[in-house]
N, CA, C and O of each residue as an XYZ file, in Angstrom:
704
protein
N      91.128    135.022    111.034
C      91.713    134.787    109.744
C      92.790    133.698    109.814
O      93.047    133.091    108.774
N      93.442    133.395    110.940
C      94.519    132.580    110.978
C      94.121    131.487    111.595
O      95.047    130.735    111.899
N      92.537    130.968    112.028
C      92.154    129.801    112.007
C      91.784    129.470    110.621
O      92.086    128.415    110.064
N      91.114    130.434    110.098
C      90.699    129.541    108.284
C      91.536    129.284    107.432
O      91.284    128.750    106.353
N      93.382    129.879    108.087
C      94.638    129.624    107.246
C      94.812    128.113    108.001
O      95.205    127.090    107.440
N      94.487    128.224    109.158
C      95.457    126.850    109.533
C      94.297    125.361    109.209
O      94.692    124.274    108.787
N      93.284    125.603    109.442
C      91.879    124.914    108.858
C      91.865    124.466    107.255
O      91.558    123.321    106.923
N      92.195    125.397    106.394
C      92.563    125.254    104.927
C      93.861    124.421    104.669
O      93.895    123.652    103.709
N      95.093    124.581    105.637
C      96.219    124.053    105.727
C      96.176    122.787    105.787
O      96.655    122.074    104.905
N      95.607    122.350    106.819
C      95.272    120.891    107.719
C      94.151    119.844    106.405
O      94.200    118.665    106.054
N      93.250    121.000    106.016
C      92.516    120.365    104.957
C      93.368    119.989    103.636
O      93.083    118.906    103.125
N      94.357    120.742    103.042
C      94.785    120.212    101.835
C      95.927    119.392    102.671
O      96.727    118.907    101.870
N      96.111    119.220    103.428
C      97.546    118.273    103.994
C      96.392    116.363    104.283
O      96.717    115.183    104.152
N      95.710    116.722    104.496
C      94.391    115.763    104.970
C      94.389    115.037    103.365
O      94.289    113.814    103.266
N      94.460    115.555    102.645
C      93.300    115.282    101.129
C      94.880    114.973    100.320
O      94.931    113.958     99.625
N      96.125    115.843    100.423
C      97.172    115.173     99.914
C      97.631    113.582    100.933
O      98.535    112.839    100.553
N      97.079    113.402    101.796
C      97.126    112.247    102.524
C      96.821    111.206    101.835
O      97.372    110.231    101.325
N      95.392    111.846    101.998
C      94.481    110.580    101.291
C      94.739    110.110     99.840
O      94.417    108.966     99.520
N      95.200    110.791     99.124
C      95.566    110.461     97.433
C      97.321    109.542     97.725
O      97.848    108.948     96.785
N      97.950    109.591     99.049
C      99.029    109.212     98.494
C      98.838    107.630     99.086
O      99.531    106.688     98.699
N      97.450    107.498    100.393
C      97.761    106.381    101.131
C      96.358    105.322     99.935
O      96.120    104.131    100.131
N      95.715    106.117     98.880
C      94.943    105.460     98.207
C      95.745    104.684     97.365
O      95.525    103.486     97.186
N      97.226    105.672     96.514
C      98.097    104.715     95.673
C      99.159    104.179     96.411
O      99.939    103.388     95.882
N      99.267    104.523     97.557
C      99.735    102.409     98.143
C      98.957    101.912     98.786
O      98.721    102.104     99.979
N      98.251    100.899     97.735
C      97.473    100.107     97.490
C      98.276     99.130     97.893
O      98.095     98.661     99.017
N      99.228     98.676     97.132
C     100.324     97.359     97.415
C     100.532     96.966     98.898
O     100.880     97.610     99.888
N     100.072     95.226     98.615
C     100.715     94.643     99.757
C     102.038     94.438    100.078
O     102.469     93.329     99.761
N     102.654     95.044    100.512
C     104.481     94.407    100.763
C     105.216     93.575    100.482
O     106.347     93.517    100.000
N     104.148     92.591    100.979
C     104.531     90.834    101.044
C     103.763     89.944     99.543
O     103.846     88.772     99.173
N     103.139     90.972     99.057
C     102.615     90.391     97.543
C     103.426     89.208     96.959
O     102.919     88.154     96.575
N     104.637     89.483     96.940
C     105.510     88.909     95.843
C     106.143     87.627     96.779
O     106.103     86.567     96.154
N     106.669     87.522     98.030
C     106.585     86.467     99.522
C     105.234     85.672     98.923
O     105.390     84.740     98.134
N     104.287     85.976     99.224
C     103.057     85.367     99.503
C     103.011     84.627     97.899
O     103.004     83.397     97.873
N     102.984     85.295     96.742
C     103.367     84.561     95.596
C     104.179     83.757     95.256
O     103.996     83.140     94.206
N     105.186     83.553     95.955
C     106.410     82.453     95.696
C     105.923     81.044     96.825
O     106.027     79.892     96.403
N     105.380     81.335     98.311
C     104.786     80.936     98.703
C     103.863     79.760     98.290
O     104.155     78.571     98.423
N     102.452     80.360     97.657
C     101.777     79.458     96.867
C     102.000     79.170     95.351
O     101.069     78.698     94.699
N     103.510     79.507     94.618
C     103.595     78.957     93.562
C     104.660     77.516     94.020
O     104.644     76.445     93.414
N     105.604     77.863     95.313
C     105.961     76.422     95.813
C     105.245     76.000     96.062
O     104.981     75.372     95.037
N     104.148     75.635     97.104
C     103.219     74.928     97.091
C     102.620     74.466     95.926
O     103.425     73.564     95.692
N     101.735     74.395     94.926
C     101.413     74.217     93.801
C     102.494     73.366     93.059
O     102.320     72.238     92.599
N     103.488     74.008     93.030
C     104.703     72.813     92.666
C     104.755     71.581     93.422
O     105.174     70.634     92.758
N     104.459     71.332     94.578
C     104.797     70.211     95.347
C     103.226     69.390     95.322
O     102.955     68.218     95.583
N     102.505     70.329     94.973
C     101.269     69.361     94.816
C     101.302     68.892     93.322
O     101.133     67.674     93.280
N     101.405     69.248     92.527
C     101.864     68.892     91.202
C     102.629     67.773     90.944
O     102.348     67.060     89.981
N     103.742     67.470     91.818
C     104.470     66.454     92.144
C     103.670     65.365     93.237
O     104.080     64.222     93.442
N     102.790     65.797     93.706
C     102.647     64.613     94.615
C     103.385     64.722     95.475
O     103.720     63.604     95.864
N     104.136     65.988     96.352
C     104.693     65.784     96.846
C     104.653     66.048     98.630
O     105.224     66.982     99.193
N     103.788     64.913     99.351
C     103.330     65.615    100.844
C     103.895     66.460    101.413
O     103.398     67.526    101.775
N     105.663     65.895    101.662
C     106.466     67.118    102.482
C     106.694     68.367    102.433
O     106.674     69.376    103.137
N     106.962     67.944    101.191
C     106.655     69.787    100.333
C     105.478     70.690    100.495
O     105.449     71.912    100.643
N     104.876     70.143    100.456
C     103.141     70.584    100.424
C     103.342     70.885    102.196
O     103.264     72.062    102.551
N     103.534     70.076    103.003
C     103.632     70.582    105.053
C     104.292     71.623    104.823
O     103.644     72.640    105.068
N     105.548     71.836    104.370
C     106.658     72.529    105.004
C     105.964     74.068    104.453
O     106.663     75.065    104.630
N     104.671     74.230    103.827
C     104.250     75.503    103.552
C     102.629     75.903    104.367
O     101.828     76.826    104.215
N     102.676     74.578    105.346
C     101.019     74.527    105.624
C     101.492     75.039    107.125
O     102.563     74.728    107.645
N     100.483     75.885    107.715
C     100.510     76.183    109.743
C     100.478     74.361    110.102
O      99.984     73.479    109.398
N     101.137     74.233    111.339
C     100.896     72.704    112.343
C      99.402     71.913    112.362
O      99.073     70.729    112.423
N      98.561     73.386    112.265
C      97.322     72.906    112.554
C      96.460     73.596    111.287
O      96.240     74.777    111.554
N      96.070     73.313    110.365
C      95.376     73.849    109.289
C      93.866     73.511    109.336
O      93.316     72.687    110.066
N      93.270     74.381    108.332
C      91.812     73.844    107.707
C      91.275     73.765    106.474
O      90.894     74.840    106.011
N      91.132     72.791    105.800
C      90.896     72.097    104.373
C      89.244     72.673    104.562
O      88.752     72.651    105.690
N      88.493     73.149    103.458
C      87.355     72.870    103.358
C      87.080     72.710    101.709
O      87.214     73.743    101.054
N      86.819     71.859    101.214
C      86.479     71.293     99.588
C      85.010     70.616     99.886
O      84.534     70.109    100.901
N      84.386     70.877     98.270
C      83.258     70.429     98.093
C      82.148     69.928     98.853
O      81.208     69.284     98.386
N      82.294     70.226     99.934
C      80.978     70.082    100.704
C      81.001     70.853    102.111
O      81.863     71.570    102.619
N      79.848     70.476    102.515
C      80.062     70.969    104.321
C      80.801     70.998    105.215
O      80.883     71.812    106.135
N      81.634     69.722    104.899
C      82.166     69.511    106.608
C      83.588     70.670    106.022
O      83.798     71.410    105.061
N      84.228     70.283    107.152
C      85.051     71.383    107.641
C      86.388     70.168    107.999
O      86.260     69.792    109.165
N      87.265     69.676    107.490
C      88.608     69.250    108.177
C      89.682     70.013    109.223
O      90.378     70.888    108.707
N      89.775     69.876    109.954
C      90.758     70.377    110.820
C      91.714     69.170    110.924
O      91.563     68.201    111.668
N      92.987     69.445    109.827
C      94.114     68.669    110.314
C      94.923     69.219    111.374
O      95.135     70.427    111.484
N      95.396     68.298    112.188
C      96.421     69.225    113.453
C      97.667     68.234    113.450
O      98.338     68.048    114.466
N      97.868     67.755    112.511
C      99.377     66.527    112.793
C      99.773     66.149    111.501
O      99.060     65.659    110.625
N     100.728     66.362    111.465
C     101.375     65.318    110.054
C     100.885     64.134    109.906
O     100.872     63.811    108.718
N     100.314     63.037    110.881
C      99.788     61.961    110.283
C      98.390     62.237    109.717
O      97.982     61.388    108.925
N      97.348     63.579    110.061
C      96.535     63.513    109.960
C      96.461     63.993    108.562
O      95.449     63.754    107.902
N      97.595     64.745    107.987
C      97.740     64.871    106.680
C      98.250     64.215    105.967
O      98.041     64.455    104.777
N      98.955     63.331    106.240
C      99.187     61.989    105.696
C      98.630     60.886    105.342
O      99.137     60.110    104.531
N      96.979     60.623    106.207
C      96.383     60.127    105.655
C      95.414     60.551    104.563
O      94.987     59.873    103.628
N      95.093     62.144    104.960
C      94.011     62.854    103.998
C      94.914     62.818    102.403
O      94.393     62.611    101.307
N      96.267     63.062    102.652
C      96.812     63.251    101.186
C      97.161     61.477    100.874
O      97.316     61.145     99.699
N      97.221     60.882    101.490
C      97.316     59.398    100.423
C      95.919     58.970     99.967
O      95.722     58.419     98.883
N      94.908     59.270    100.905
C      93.195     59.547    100.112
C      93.390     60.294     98.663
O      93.347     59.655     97.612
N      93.529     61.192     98.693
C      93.369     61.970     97.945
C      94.180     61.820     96.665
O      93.816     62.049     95.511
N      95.346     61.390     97.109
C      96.084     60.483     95.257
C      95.926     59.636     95.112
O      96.485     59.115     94.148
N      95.045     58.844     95.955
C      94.268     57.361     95.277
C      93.061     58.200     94.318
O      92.698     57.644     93.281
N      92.379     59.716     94.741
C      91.431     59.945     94.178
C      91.792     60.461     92.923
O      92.949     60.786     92.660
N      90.539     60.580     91.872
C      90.303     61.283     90.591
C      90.944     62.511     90.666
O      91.508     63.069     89.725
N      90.832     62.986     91.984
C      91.267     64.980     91.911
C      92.635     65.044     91.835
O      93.198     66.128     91.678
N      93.458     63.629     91.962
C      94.750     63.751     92.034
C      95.174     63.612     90.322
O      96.361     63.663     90.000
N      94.124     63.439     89.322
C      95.203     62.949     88.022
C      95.153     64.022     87.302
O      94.207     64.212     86.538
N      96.005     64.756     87.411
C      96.449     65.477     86.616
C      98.175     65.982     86.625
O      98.783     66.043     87.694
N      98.541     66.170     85.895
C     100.402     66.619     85.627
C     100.429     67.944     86.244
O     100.597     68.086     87.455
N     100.266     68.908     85.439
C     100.528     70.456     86.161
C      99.337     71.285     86.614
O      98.173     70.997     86.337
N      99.758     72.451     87.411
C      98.636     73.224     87.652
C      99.127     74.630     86.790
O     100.298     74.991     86.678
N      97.853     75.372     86.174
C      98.491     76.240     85.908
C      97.672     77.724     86.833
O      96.481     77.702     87.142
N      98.521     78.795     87.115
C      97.647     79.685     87.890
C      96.899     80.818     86.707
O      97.426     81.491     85.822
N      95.653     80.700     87.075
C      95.079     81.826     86.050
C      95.104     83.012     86.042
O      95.321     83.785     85.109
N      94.798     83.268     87.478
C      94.644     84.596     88.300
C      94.692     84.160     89.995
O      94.495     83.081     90.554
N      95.043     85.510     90.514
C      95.754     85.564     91.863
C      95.380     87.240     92.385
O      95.924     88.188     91.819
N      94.498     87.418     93.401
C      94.655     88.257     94.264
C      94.778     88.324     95.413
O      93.887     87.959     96.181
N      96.290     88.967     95.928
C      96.512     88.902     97.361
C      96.172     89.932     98.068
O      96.760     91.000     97.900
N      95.048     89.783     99.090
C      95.019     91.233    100.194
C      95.587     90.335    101.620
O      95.810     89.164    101.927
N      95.666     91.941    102.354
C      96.224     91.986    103.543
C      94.814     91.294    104.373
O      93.768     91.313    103.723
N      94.789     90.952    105.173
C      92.953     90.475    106.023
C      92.907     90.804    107.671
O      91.976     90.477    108.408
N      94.017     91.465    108.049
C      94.296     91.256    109.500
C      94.821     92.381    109.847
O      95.597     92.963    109.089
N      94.426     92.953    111.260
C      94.103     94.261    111.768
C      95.276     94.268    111.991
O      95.844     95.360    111.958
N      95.822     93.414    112.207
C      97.986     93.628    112.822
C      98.389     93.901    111.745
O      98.260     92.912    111.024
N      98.967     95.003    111.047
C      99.434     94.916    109.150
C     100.671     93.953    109.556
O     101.297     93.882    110.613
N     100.840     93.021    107.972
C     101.260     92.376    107.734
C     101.857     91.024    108.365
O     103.043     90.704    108.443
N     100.442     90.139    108.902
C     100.497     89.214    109.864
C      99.589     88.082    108.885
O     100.011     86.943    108.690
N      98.104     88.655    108.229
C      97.534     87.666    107.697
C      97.532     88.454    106.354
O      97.677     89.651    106.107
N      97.262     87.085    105.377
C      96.081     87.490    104.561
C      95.911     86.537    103.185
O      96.635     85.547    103.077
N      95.157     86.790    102.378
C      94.242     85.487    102.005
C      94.868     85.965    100.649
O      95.492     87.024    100.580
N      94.628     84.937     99.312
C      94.700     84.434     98.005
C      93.583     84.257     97.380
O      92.957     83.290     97.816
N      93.075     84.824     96.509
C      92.107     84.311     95.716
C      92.459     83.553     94.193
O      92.228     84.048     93.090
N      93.074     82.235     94.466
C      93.377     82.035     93.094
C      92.443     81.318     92.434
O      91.676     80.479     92.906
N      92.533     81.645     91.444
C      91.907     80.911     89.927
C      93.208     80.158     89.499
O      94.338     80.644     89.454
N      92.676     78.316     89.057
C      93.857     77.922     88.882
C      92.947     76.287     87.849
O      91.840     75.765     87.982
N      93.878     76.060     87.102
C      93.225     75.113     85.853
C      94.288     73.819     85.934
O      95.472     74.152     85.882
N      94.039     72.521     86.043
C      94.552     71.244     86.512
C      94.714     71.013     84.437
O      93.814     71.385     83.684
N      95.897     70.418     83.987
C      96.403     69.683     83.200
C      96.184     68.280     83.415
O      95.934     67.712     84.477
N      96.336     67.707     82.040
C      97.143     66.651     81.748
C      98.254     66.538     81.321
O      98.753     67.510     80.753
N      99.025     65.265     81.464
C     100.299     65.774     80.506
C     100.379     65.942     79.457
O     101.550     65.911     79.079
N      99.056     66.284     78.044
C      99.471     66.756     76.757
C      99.434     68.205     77.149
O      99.979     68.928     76.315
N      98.902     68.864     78.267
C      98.687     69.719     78.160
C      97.006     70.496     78.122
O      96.492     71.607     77.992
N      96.690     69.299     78.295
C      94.760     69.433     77.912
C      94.336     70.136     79.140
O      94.876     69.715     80.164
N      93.563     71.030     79.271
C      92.676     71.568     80.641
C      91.917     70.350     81.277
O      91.314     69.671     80.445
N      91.823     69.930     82.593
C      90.814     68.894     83.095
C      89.895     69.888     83.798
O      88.784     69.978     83.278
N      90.067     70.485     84.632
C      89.199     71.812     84.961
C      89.785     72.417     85.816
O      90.760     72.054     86.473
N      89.071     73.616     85.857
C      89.346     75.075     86.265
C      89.046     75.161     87.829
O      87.886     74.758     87.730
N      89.157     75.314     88.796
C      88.819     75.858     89.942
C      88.877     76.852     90.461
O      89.578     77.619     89.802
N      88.366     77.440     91.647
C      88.943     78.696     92.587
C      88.798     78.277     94.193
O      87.887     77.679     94.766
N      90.160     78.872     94.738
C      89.917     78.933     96.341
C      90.833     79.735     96.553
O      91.765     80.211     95.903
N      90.422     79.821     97.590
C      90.798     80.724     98.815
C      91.951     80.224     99.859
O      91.845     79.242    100.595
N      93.083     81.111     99.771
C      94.596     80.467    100.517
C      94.616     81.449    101.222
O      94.603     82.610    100.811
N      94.662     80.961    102.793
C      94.424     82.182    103.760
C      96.078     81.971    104.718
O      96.100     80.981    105.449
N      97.211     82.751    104.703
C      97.945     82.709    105.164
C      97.785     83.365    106.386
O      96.786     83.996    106.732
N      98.942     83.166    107.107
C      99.573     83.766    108.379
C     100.848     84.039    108.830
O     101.444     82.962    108.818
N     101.781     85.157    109.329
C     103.356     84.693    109.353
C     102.967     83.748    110.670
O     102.052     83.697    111.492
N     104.487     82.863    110.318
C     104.541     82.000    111.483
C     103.648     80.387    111.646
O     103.520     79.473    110.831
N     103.231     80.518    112.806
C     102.567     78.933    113.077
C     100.889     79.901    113.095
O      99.828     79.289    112.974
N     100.932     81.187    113.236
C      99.342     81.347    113.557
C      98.976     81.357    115.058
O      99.756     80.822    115.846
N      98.242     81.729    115.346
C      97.703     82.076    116.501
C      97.281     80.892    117.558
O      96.476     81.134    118.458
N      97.820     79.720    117.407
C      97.521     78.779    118.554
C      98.954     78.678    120.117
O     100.183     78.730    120.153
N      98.312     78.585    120.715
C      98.726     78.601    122.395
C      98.552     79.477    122.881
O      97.768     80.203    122.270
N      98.880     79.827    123.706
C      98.985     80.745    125.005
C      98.589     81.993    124.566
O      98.479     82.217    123.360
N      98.332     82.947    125.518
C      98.272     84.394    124.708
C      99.396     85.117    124.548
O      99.584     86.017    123.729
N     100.391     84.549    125.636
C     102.089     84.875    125.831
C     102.475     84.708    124.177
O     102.691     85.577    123.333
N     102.468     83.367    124.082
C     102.756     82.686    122.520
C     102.620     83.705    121.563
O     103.462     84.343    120.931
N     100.701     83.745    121.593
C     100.607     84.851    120.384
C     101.106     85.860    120.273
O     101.402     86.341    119.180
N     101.406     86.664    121.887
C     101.804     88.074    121.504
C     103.491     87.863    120.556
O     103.867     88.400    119.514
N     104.233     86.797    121.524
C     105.289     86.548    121.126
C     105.687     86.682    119.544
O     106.674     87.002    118.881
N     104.096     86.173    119.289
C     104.399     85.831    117.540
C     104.087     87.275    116.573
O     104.478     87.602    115.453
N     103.391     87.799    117.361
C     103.392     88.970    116.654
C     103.771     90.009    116.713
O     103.489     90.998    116.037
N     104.749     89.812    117.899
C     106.410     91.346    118.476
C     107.535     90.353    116.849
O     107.945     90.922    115.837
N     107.702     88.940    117.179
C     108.390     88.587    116.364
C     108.230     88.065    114.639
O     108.996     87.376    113.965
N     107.135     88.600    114.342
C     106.877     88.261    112.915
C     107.061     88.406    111.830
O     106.557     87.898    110.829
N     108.144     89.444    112.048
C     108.943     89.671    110.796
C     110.020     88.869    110.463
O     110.695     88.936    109.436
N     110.144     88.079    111.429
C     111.150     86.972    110.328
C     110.706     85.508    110.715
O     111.416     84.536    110.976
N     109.245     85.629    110.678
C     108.421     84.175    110.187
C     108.453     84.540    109.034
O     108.517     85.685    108.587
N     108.380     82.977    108.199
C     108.043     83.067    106.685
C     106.145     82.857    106.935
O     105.442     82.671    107.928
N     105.895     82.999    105.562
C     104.427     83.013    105.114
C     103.801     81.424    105.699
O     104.655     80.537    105.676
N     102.723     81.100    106.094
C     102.265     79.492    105.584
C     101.100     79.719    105.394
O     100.436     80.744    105.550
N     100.773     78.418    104.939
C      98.971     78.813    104.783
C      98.323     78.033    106.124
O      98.948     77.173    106.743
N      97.001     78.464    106.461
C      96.556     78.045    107.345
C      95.123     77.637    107.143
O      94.640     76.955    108.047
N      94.456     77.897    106.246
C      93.333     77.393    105.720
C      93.128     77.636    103.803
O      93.423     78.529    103.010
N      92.551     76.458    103.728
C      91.704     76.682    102.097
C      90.692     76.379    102.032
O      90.134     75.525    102.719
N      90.233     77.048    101.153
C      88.621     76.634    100.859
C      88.492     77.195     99.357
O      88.923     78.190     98.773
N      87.480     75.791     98.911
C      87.004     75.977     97.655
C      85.763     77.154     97.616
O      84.983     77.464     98.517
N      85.874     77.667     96.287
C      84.866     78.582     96.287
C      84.231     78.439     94.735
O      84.985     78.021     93.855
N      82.789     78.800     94.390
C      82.615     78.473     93.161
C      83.096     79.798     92.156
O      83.068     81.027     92.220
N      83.483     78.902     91.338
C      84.118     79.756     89.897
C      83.080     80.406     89.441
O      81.983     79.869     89.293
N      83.354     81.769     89.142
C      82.000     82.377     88.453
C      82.292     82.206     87.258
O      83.440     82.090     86.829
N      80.978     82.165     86.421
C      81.084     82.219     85.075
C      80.696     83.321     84.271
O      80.833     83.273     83.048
């Protein structure tokens, strides 16, 4: 009788578990990770490269509209991709506005990675929509997982007081 008390016990302690770890849902760093890519977005809005680094990992990965795959690893190498890119069409527009934004956690270490799904619509300066996009902003605290394995562990005993950066984007198609 006093295994089916402690069996019944363990079971409603199990099941009040599960209802309390279902409503925290919330990422921690939700509101970090949102200020994050709303500076960014500001500095691209401006045209503004430095601004735009000082939120990117050393070594990032761009992937837009097609196959290949960019791996920038240097400030010059983003220096040339972003003066391309405001000579281009994708650069004319005034503001961005964000439509929608979901941040999850993506990484087995809690609160080390995790990705953005924004929906986000390019202006002109009356204000006119030029179009709508979606991608994918995949952060990391810190620089991210490059060097040594010393390095990495280093980075992830100490990662609570790295800020957010991003470390890859990629376009994704907008559903309709």
């Amino acid at each position: 009788m006093i295994k089916m008390k402690n069996i019944l016990i363990l079971l409603i302690l199990f099941f009040i578990n599960s209802l309390i770890a279902e409503s925290k849902n919330d990422f921690k760093h939700e509101e970090r990770i949102l200020n994050v890519l709303q500076e960014y977005f500001e500095n691209v809005d401006q045209k503004n490269a430095n601004g735009m680094l000082k939120h990117l990992t050393p070594d990032f990965v761009l992937h837009f509209d097609s196959n290949k795959i960019m791996n920038i690893k240097s400030e010059s190498d983003f220096n040339i991709l972003f003066n391309n890119w405001k000579k281009s069409k994708k650069s004319k527009f005034k503001t961005t506005k964000i439509e929608s934004i979901d941040i999850q956690e993506t990484h087995v270490i809690s609160n080390y990675a995790a990705v953005a799904d924004v929906v986000f619509t390019r202006k002109d300066a009356n204000g006119n929509n030029i179009r709508t996009e979606r991608a994918l902003y995949h952060l990391i605290r810190g620089k991210g997982y490059y060097g040594s394995p010393i390095k990495f562990i280093w980075g992830i005993l100490t990662k609570w007081s790295r800020p957010w950066k991003i470390y890859m984007i990629s376009n994704i198609e907008l559903e309709r």
